[in-house]
C-alpha positions as CSV (number, residue, x, y, z in Angstrom):
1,X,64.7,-115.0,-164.4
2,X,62.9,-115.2,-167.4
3,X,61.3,-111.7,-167.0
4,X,64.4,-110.1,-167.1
5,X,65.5,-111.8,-169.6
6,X,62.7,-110.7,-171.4
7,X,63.5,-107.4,-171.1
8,X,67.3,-108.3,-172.2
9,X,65.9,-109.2,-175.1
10,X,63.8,-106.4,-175.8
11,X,66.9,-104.2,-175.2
12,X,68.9,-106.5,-177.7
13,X,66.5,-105.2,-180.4
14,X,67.9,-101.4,-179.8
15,X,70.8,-102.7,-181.3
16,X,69.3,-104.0,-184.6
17,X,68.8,-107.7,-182.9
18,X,65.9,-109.3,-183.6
19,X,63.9,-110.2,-180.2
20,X,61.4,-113.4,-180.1
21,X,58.2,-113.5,-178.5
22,X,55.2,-111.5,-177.4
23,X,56.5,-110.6,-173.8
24,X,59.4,-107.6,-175.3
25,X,56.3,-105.8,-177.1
26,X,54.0,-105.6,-173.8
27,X,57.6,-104.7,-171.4
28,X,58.6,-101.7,-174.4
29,X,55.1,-99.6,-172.7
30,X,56.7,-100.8,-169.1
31,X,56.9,-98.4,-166.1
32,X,60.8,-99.8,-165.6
33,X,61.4,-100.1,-169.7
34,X,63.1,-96.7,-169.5
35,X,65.4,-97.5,-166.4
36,X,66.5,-101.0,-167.9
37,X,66.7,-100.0,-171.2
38,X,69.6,-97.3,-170.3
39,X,71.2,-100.3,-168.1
40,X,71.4,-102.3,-170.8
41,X,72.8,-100.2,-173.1
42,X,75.4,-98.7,-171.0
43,X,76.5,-102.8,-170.6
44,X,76.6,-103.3,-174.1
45,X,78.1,-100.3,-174.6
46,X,81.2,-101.0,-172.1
47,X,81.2,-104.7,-173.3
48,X,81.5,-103.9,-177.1
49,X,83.7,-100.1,-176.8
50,X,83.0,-98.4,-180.1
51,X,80.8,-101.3,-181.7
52,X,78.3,-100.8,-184.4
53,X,74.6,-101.7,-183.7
54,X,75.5,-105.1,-185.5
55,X,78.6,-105.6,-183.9
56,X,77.4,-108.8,-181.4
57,X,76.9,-112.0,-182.8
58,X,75.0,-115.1,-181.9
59,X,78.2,-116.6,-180.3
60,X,78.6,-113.7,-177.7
61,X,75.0,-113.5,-177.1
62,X,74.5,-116.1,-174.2
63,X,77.2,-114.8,-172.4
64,X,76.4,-111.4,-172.7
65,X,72.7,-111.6,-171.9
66,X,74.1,-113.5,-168.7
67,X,76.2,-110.9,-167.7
68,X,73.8,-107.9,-168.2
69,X,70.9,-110.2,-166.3
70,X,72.6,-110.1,-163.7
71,X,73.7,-107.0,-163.6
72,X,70.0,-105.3,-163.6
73,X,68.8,-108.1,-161.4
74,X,71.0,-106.4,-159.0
75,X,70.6,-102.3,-159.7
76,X,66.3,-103.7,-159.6
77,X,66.7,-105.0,-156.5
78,X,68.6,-101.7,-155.4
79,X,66.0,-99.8,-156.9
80,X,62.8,-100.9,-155.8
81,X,64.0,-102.7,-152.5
82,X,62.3,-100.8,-149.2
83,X,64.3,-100.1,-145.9
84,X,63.7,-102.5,-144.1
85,X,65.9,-101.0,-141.0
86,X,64.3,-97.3,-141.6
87,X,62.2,-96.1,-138.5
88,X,58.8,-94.3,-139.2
89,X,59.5,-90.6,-137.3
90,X,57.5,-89.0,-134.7
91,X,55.9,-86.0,-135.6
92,X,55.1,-82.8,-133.3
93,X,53.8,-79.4,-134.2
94,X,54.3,-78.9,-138.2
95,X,57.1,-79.9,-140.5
96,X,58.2,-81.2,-144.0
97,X,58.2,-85.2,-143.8
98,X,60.1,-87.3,-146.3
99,X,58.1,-90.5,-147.0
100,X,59.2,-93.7,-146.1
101,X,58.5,-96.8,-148.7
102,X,56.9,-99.6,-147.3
103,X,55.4,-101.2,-150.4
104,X,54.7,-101.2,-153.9
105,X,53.2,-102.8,-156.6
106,X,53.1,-102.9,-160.9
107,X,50.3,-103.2,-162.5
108,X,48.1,-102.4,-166.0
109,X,50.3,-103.9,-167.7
110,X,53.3,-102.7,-166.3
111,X,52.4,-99.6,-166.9
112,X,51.3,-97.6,-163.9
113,X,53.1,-98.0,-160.5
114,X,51.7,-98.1,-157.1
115,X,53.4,-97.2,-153.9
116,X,52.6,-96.8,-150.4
117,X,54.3,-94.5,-147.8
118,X,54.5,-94.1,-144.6
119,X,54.6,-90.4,-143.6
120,X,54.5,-90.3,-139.6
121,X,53.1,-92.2,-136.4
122,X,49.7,-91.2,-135.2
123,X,50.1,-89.7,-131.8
124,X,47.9,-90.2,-128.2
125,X,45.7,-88.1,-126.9
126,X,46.3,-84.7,-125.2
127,X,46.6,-84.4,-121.9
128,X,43.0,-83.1,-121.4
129,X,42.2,-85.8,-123.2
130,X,40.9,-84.7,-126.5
131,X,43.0,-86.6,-129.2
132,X,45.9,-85.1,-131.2
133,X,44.7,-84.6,-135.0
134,X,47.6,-85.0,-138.0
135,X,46.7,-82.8,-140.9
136,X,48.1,-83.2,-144.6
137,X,48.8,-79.3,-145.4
138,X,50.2,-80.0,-149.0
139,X,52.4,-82.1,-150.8
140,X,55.6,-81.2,-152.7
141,X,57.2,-82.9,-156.2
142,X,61.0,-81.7,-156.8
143,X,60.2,-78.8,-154.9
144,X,56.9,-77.6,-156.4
145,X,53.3,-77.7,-154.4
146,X,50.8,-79.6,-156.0
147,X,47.5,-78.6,-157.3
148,X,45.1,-81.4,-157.2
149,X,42.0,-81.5,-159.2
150,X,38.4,-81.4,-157.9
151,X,38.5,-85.3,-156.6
152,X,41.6,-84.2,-154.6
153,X,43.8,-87.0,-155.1
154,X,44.3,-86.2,-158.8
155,X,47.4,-84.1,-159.3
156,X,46.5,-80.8,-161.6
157,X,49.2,-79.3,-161.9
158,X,53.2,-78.4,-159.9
159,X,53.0,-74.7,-158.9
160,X,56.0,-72.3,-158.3
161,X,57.1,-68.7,-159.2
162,X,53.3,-67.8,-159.2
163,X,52.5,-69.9,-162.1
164,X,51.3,-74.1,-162.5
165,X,52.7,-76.2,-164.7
166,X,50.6,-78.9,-166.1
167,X,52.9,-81.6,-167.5
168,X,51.8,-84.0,-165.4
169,X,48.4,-83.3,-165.0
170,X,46.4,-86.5,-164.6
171,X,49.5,-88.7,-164.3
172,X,49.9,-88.7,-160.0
173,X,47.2,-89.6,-157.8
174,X,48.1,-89.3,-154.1
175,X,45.7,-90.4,-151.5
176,X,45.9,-89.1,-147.8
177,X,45.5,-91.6,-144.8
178,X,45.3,-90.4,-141.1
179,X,45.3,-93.1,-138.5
180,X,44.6,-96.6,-140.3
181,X,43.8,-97.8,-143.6
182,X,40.0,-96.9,-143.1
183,X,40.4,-93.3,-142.1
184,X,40.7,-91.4,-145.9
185,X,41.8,-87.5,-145.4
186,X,41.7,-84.7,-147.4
187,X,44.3,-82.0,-148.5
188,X,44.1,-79.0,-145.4
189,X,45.7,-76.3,-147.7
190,X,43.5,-77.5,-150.5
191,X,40.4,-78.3,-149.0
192,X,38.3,-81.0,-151.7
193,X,35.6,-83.2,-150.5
194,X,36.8,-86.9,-149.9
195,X,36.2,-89.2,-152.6
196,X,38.7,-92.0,-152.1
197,X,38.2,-95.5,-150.5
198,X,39.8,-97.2,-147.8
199,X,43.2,-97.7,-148.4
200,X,42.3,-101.6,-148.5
201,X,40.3,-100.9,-151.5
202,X,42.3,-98.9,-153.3
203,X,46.2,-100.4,-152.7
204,X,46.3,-103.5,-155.5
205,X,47.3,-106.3,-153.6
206,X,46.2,-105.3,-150.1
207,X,43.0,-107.2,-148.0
208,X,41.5,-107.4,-144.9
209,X,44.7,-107.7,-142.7
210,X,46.7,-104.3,-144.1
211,X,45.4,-101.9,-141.7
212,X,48.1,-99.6,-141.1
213,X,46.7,-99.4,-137.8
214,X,48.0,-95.7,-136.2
215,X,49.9,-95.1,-139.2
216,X,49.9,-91.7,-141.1
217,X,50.8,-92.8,-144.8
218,X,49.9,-92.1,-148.7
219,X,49.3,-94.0,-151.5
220,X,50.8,-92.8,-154.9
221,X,49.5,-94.0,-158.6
222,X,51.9,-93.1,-161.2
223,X,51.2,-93.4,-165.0
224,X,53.7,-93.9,-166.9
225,X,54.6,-92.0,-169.6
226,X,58.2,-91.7,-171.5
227,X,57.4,-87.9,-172.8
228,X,57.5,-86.6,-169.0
229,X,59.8,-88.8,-167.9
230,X,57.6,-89.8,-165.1
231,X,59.2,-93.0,-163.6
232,X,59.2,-92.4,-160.2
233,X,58.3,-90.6,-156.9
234,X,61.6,-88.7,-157.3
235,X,61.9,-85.8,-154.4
236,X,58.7,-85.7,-153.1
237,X,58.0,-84.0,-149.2
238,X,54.6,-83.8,-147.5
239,X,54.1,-80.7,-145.4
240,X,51.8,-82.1,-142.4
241,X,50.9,-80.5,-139.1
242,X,50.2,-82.5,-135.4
243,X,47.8,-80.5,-133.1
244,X,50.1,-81.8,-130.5
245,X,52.7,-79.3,-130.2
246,X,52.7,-77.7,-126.4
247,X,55.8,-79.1,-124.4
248,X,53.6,-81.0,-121.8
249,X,51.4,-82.9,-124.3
250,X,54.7,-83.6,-126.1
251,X,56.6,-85.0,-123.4
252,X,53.4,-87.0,-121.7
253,X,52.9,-88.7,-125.0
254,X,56.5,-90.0,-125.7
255,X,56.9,-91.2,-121.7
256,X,54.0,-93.4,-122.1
257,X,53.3,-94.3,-125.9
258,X,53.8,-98.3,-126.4
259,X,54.4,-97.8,-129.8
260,X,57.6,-95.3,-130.5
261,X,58.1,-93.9,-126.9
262,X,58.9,-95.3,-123.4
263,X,56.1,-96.7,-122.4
264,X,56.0,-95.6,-119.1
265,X,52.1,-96.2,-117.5
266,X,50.4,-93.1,-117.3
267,X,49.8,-93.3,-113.2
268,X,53.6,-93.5,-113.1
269,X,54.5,-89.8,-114.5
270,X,54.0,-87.2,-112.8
271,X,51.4,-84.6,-114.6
């Protein structure tokens, strides 16, 4: 409770009220500072119709700051909360994926988000036997392909209409994962030499025991910064491709994976 109502206070001080302590300074840089701000001034705003910036007083204020903590206690939770019932999808042949959160965490000082997705399940083996490869063709903000920089998780640059936009160059880094937390991947359509850890090392928060074993996923930094309005992994697609597209691989795979299909033991299906 008392970091929100930290931030309460901080918004309180938009409206010509003096805030107390050091914690409203260090939340005012905040990757959510943005977000909450506009929360609590619409609450203020519908509380106090047509008031001044001076218009609460020191009576009002404990009820208020009540009322709007719990308020964007509630939209946080909204916001930030994962899907808990939200399936992670199969994927055959090529196609645009839209990522699936499955954590995330705040850090430097609240001011860069991290987030981990889930993009697709890693698939069995052909059936000659040779194993089915997921590629990462490119990645996609608000409908505009990335350019990374030469490290290849740095993003350059959004490109569209045959030009690049650099707004938000150096403010998204996305790293690729193909089967497990130890397997780093590079970018197919923009082919850079890879430079990132294992996942383990790179993820704040995760150890030893957050393998992601057979998981296709992505890890996203995000610098804040108020002037682009970067908050967010707002409309964002990967464009990824399975070498496991012909009908009998597909079909073989799904009848007897364990995982996400029927699993159905191989000497039982007929190939």
């Amino acid at each position: 409770m008392s970091f929100i109502t930290d931030i309460v206070k901080f918004g309180l001080g938009q409206f010509g009220i003096e805030a107390t302590g050091n914690t409203a300074g260090a939340i005012a840089q905040s990757a959510i500072t943005n977000f909450l701000t506009q929360k609590i001034n619409t609450a203020f705003k519908k509380t106090n119709p047509g008031a001044g910036t001076s218009t609460l007083t020191t009576q009002e204020l404990p009820s208020a700051i009540q009322e709007t903590t719990e308020r964007i206690e509630r939209e946080v939770k909204v916001e930030f909360k994962a899907d808990t019932e939200a399936r992670i999808p199969v994927l055959y042949g090529e196609g645009f994926v839209n990522p699936l959160l499955i954590d995330a965490r705040l850090t430097n000082n609240n001011c860069t988000m991290w987030y981990a997705v889930a993009i697709c399940e890693q698939t069995g083996a052909h059936l000659d036997g040779t194993p089915s490869v997921i590629e990462f063709l490119d990645v996609f903000i608000n409908g505009n392909r990335v350019v990374f920089e030469g490290d290849g998780v740095t993003v350059r640059g959004l490109h569209a209409n045959g030009s690049t936009n650099y707004d938000l160059r150096g403010l998204i880094k996305v790293y690729p994962y193909s089967n497990g937390s130890s397997n780093p991947v590079q970018w197919r359509n923009q082919p850079k030499p890879v430079v990132h850890d294992d996942a383990r090392n790179v993820m704040p928060g995760w150890g030893i025991d957050h393998n992601a074993t057979s998981l296709v996923f992505a890890l996203i930094r995000i610098d804040y910064n108020s002037e682009q309005e970067i908050t967010g992994i707002n409309n964002i697609k990967f464009w990824m491709r399975n070498s496991m597209k012909l009908p009998g691989d597909v079909i073989n795979d799904y009848l007897t994976n364990t995982v996400y299909g029927a699993g159905i033991p191989s000497a039982e299906v007929d190939q």
